[in-house]
N, C-alpha and C positions, 0 to 999 in steps of 0.2 A: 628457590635454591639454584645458584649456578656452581657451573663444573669449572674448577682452573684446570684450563685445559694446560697447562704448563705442569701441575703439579699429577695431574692424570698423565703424562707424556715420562716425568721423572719415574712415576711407578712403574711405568710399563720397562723403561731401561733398568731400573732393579730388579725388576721379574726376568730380565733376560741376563743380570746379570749373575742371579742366581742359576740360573738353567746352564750357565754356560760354567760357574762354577761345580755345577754336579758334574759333569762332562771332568773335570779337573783330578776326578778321586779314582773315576775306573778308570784313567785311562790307559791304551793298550802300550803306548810306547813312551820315553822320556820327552821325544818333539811333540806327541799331541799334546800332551798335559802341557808344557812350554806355550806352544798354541792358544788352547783353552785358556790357560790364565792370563796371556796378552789379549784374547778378547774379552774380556771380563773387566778387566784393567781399563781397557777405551771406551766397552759399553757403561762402566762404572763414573770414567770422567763425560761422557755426553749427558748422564743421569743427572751429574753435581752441576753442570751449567745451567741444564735446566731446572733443578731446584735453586741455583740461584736466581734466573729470573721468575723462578714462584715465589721464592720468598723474601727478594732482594733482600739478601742479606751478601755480600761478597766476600766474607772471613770462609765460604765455604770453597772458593777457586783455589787459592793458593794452600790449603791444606791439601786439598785433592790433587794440586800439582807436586805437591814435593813427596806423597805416598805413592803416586804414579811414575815419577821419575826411578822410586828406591824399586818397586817394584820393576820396572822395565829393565833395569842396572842389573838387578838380581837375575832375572831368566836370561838378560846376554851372557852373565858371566857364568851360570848355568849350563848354558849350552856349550859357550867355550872347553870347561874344562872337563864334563862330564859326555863324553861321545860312546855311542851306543853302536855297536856291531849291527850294521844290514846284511843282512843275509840276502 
């Protein structure tokens, strides 16, 4: 039995991408949770490259890139219009 290690490398980036999605529900202010979901977003596209060379399949790049474009679109404009009083 061998390991792909490509497709052990993909888990390990959805296990962090999950961890960093939990970080996304408490958190304390409107820029962390902004934060937290841009890294989840990039740890989630490093994930899909490397499931695409485990499972050379390539239909899985360009999905990954146009959910991560609307997602990164979504927390700029987020942050633009919604600003949060620093004390």
């Amino acid at each position: 039995m061998t390991i792909d290690i490509w497709l052990f490398a993909a888990a390990c980036f959805y296990f962090l991408v999950f961890c960093a999605i939990l970080r996304v529900i408490p958190g304390p202010t409107l820029n962390d949770r902004l934060i937290a979901l841009n890294v989840a977003t990039t740890l989630a596209c490093a994930g899909s490259v490397t499931l695409t060379v485990s499972l050379g399949n390539l239909l899985i790049l360009p999905v990954t890139a146009v959910i991560a474009c609307i997602v990164f679109g979504s927390t700029i404009r987020i942050s633009q219009t919604r600003r949060e009083l620093v004390p």
